[in-house]
C-alpha positions in Angstrom: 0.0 0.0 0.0 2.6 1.8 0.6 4.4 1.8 -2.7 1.0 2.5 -4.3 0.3 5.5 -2.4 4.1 6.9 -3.1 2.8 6.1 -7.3 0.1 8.7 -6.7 2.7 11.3 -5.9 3.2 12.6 -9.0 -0.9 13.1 -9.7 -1.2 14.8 -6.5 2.2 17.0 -7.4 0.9 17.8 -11.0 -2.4 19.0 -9.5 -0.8 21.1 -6.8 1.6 22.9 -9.7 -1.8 23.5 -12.2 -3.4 25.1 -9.3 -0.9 27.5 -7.4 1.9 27.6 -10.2 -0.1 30.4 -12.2 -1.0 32.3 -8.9 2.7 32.1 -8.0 4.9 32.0 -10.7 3.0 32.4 -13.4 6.1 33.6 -15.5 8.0 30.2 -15.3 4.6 27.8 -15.6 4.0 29.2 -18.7 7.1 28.7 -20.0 8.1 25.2 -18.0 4.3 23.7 -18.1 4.9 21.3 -21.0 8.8 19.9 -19.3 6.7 19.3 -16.0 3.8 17.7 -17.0 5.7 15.7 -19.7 8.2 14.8 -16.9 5.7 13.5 -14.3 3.9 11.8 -16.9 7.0 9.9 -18.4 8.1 9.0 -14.9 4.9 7.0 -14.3 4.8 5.4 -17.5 8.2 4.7 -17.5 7.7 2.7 -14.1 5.1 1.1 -15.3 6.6 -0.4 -18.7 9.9 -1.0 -17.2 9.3 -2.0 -13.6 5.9 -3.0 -13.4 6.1 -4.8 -16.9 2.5 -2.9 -16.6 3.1 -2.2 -20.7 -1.3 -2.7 -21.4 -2.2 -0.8 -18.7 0.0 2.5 -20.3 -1.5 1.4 -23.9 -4.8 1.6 -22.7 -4.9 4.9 -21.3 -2.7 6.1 -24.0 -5.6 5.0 -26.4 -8.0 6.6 -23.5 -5.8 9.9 -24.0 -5.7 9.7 -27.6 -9.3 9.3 -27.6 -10.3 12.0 -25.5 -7.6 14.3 -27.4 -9.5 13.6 -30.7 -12.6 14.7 -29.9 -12.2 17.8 -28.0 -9.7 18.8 -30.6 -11.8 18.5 -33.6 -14.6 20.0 -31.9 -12.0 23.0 -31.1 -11.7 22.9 -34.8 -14.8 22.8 -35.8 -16.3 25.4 -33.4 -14.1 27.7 -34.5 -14.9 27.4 -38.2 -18.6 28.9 -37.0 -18.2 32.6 -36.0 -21.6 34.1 -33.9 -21.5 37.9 -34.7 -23.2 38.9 -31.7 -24.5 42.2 -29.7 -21.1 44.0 -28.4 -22.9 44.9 -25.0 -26.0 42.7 -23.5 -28.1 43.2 -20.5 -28.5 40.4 -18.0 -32.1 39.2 -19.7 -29.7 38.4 -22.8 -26.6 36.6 -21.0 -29.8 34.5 -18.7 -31.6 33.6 -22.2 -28.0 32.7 -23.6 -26.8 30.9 -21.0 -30.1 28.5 -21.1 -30.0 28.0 -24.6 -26.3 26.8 -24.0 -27.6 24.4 -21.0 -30.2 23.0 -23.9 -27.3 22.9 -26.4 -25.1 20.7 -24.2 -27.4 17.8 -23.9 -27.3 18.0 -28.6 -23.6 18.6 -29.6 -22.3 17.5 -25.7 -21.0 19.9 -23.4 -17.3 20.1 -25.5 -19.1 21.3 -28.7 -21.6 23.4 -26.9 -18.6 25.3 -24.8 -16.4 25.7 -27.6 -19.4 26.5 -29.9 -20.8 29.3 -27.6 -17.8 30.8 -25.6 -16.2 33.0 -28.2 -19.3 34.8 -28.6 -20.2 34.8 -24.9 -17.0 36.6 -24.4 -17.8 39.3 -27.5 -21.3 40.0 -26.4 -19.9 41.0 -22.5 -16.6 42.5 -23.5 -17.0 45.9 -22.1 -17.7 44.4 -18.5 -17.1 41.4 -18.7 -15.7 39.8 -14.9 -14.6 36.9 -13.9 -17.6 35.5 -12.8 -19.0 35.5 -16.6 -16.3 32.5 -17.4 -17.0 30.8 -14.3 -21.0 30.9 -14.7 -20.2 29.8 -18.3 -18.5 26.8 -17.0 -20.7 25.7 -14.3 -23.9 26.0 -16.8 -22.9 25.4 -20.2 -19.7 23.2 -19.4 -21.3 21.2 -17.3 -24.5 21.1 -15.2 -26.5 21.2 -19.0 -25.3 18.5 -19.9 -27.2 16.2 -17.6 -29.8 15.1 -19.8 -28.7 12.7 -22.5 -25.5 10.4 -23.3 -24.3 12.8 -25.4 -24.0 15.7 -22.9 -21.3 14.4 -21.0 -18.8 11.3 -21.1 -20.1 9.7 -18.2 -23.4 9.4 -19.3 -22.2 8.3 -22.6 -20.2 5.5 -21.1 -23.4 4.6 -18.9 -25.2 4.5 -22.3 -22.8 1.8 -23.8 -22.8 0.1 -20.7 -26.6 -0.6 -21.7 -28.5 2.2 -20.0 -31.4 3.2 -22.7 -30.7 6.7 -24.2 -33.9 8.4 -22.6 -33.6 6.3 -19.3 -31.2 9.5 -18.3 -33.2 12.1 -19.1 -36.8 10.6 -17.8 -35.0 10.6 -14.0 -32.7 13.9 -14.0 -34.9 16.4 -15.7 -35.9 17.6 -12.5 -32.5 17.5 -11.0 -31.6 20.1 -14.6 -34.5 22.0 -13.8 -33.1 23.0 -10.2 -29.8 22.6 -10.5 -29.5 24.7 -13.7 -32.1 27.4 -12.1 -30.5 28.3 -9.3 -27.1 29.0 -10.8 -29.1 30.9 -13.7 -30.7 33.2 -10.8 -27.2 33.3 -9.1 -25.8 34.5 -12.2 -28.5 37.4 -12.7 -28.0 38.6 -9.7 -24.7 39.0 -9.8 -24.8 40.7 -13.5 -27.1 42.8 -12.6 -25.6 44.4 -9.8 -22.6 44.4 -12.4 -24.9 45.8 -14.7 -26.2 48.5 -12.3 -22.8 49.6 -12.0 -22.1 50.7 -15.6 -22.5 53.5 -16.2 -25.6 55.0 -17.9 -23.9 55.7 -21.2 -22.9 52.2 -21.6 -26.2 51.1 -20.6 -28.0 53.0 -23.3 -25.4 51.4 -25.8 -26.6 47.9 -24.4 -30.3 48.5 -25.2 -29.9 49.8 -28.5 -27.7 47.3 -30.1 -28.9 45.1 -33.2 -28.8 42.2 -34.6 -27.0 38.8 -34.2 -25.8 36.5 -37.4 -24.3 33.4 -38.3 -20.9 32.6 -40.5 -19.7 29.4 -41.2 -22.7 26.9 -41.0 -21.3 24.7 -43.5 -19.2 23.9 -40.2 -22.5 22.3 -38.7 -22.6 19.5 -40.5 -18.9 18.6 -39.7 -20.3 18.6 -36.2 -22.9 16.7 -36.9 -20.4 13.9 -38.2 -18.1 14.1 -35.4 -21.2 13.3 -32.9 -22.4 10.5 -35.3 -18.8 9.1 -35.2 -18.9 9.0 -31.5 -21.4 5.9 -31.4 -18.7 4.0 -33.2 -17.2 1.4 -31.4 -15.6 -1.0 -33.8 -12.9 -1.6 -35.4 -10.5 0.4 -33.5 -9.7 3.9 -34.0 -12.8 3.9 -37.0 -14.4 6.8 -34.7 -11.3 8.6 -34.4 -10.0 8.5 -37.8 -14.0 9.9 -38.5 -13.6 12.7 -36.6 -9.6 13.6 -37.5 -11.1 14.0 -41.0 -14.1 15.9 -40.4 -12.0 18.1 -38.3 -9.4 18.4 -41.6 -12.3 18.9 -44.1 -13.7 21.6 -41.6 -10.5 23.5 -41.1 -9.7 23.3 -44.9 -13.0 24.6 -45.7 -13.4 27.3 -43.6 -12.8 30.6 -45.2 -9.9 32.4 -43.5 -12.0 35.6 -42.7 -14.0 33.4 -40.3 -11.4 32.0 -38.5 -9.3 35.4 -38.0 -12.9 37.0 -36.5 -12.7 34.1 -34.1 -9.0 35.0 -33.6 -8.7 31.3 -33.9 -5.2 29.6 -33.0 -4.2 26.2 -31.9 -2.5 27.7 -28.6 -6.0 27.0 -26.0 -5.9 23.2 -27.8 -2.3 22.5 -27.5 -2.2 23.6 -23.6 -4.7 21.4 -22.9 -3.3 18.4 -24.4 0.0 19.0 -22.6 -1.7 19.6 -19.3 -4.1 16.6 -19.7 -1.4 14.2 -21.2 -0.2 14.4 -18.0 -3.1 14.0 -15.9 -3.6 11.0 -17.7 -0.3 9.1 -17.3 0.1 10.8 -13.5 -3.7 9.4 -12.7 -2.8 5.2 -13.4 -1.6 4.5 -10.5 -4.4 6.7 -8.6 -7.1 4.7 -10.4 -5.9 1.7 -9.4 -5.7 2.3 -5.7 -9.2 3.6 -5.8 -10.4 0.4 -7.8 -8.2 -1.8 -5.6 -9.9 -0.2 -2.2 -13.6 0.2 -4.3 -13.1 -3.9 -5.2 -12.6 -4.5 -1.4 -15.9 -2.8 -0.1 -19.8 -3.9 -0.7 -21.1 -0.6 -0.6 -23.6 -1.0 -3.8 -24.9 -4.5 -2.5 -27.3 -4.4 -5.7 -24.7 -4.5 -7.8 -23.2 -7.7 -6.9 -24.5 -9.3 -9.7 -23.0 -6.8 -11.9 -19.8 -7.9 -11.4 -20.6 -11.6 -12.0 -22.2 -10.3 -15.3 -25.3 -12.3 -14.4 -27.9 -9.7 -15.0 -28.2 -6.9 -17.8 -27.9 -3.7 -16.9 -31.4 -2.9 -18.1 -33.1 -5.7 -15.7 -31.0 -4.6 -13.3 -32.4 -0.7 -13.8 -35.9 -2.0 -12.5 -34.8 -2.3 -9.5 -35.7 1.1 -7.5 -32.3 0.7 -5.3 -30.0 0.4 -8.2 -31.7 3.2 -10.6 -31.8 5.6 -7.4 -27.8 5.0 -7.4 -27.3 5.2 -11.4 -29.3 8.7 -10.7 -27.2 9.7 -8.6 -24.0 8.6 -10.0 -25.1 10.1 -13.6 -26.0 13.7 -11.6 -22.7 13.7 -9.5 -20.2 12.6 -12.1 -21.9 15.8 -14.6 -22.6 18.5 -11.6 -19.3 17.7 -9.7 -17.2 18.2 -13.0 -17.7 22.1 -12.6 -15.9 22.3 -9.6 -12.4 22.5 -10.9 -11.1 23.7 -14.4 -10.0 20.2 -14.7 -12.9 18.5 -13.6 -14.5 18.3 -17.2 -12.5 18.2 -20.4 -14.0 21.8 -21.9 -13.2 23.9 -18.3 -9.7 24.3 -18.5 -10.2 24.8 -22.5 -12.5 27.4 -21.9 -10.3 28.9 -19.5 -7.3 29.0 -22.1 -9.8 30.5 -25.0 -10.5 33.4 -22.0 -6.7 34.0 -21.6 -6.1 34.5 -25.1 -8.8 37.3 -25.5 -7.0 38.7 -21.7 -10.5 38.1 -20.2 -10.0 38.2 -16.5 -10.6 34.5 -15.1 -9.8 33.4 -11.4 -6.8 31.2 -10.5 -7.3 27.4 -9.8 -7.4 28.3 -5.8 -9.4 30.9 -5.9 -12.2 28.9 -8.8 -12.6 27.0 -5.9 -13.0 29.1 -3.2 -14.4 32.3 -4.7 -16.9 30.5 -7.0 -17.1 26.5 -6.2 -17.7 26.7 -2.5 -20.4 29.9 -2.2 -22.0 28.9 -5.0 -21.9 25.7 -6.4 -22.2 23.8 -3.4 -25.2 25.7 -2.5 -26.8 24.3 -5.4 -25.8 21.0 -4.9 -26.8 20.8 -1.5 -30.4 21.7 -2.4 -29.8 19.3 -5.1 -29.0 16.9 -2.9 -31.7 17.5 0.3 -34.7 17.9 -2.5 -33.5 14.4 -4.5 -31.1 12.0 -2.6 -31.4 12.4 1.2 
């Protein structure tokens, strides 16, 4: 135990660096980020292949990574082939509508494509005050919380769904748990833009109410997207999803005109810095995952799903059982509300997050995410969540 617990050292070291690093010394993270997580990644794997003669275990997440790399990049690609002209200045009505329609958005093209879809123009239409707390809000609603509805809104739910939960089984059971948990942080975010709103000054206001209309660039772009989320249902042979989506990605890039992409100020910088920073997470996180399944495979603390393991029952018989569909619920509302808790909690927070920097919108530090935004606001919402569904 021992020896496992000293393998998670790197994880826990990586995740220390991407959170006070940038608060710190931000000067020599962004110059060093790629040599440290590169270097705590290649330590574990090289353990692993050479020690631990553990060589599946590193191909497997490698294809994990490769996987997960694939889609949020083409969707980084394709998103940015689709430029939203929007209002320069909106009042709080606007952002609330907006971020709703986003929250619907998620659960269609998944929270990735609905975040990178949605952000660039979120960030035009609030430029001259936009705060902090407009990134964050984006994140909590759009990024994540949304996409609670279907298996495309967010990979756990899509992993539940080819585990054999039925598409709309998801949806049926947490609509309610949406309903709340996306109200209260749309109220939470109106009052807090409206006080910011308030504050402007009246000349600014008046330029908020009397600008016009929105349109749409690019929507041959849609039907890239459209592809990609086909390709995601593909599960055999191997890598026949991802060479789908490398190509729709190519053919979207390649057939974008430039003009759109230079409105978008579009760049490969956000995409890049996530894959370095998530390559590794991934290679740091093996040996963390296996101590948690080692200790989970020791406890019976799901006694209805004994007879999962011995693959005796389907998972659909098993889902008319009340006790086992209360915990699915609650493991399908957890895994997509407690993903907006950290900018690495969900694959699009920490790209969102990047896309912010590079327009120099303000956004909070890792530490202070958490305790500026996550803990007065977000746990609020889940413990109403929580009291009103699950106790």
């Amino acid at each position: 135990m021992n020896s496992e617990l000293l393998l998670v050292g790197p994880f826990v070291l990586l995740l220390l660096l991407i959170a006070i690093a940038p608060l710190f010394f931000p000067d020599w993270w962004s110059k060093h980020y790629p040599k440290v997580s590169f270097g705590l990644g290649g330590v574990v794997i090289l353990y692993y292949v050479f020690s631990l003669q553990r060589t599946e275990i590193v191909l497997h997440t490698g294809q994990e990574y490769f996987s997960f790399i694939v889609l949020i990049g083409s969707l980084f690609i394709v998103s940015g082939g689709i430029n939203i002209s929007t209002k320069d200045l909106t009042s709080p009505r606007e952002n609330l509508l907006f971020l709703l329609v986003g929250a619907i958005i998620a659960n269609l093209v998944g929270t990735t494509g609905a975040s990178m879809l949605l952000i660039r123009p979120w960030i035009r239409m609030n430029k001259v005050r936009i705060a902090p707390y407009h990134i964050v809000f984006f994140i909590f609603i759009v990024s994540n919380v949304g996409g609670a509805l279907t298996p495309i809104g967010d990979p756990p739910l899509f992993i539940g769904y080819l585990k054999g939960i039925p598409f709309f089984w998801v949806i049926a059971r947490t609509f309610p748990m949406w309903c709340v948990g996306v109200g209260i942080l749309l109220l939470m975010f109106y009052l807090l833009d409206r006080k910011n709103y308030e504050s402007a000054s009246r000349a600014v206001q008046k330029k908020i109410e009397k600008q016009d209309e929105w349109k749409i660039e690019g929507l041959n772009n849609i039907l890239f997207l459209l592809i990609i989320l086909a390709a995601v249902f593909i599960s055999s042979p191997p890598f026949l999803r991802e060479a789908v989506i490398i190509i729709a990605a190519i053919a979207s890039y390649v057939t974008t005109k430039k003009t759109i992409h230079h409105a978008n100020h579009f760049t490969f910088h956000p995409i890049q810095e996530v894959a370095i920073i998530f390559a590794g997470i991934f290679a740091t996180m093996i040996p963390a995952l296996e101590l948690l399944s080692s200790s989970a495979s020791t406890m019976n603390h799901l006694s209805t799903m004994g007879n999962v393991h011995d693959n005796t029952l389907p998972v659909q018989t098993l889902l008319l059982s009340d006790e086992f569909s209360r915990h699915i619920v609650a493991i399908s509302v957890g895994a997509v509300f407690f993903g907006a808790n950290t900018y690495i909690g969900n694959g699009p927070n920490f790209m969102v997050k990047s896309i912010a920097d590079h327009y120099h919108v303000p956004t909070p530090s890792f530490v202070r995410y958490i305790t500026h935004f996550t803990l007065p606001f977000m746990l609020p919402m889940l413990f109403v969540v929580w009291i009103l569904f699950f106790l």
